[in-house]
Phi, psi and omega in degrees: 000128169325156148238144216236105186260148184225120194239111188277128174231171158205002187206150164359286196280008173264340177278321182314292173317338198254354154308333168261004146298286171325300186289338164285338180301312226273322180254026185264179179217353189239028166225152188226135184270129157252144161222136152296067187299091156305345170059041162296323173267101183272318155356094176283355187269322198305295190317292187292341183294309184311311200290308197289324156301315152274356175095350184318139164299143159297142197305188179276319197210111153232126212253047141062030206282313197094178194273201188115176210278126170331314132333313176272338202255330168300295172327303206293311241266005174309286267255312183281336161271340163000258207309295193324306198296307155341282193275007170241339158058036190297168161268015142186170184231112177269141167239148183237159180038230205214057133280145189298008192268308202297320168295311177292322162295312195280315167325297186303315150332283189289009177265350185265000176080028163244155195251142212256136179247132175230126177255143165116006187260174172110001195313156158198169174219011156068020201224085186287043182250338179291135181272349161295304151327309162306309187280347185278263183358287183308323171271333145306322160319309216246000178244183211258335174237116180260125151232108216273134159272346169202177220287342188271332123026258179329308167308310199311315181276350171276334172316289207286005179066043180221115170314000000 
């Protein structure tokens, strides 16, 4: 049986991190990639140039959210990832960094009973006033697999009470 990943991106420094993902799914054989683009970073010249320059498979989906106010560029992309996640039914949903796309994918996974991988946690800058900050937390909270990049990483989430 296939295992079925679905790797959420939405802004510049998420493609770059998800490249050296991608080409290990890509030499596996008992995992199948879905991707996603929220397009929160919309630019087609910025966006597609990333893809086309790192070598990225082009996404699966990209669902166009656009700029707005943080609440709405969170919303739409809940409202546009659903029905994707519904109908492809992965078996877990990976996420990178601290961007509304990454806060918006992981809610939407755990509001769906799937399960979420987040690369980059435990980063903090301890300054909740930063919407990044808010979006790191939250997604470290909710999800089911954490991966630190580095050891105070780690401290911060056994601080925050998460394994």
């Amino acid at each position: 049986m296939t295992f079925q990943l679905m790797i959420v991106v939405g802004a510049r420094p998420n493609f770059m991190k998800v490249v050296p993902l991608i080409g290990e799914i890509n030499r596996r054989h008992d995992m199948e990639l879905f991707l996603v683009h929220t397009g929160q970073h919309y630019d087609s010249n910025l966006s597609d140039s990333f893809f086309k320059d790192l070598n990225i498979q082009s996404p699966d989906v990209n669902l166009n959210v656009g700029s707005g106010g943080h609440g709405e560029q969170t919303a739409k992309t809940m409202l546009g990832l659903e029905p994707v996640m519904l109908d492809l039914a992965p078996d877990m949903v990976l996420v990178i960094g601290d961007v509304n796309s990454t806060l918006a994918a992981a809610l939407t996974s755990v509001k769906l009973h799937i399960p979420v991988a987040h690369v980059e946690a435990g980063l903090r800058s301890f300054n909740m006033k930063m919407p990044e900050e808010v979006n790191r937390v939250l997604t470290d909270h909710v999800s089911d697999i954490l991966f630190a990049t580095e050891p105070v990483a780690l401290e911060n989430l056994e601080r925050e009470g998460i394994d």
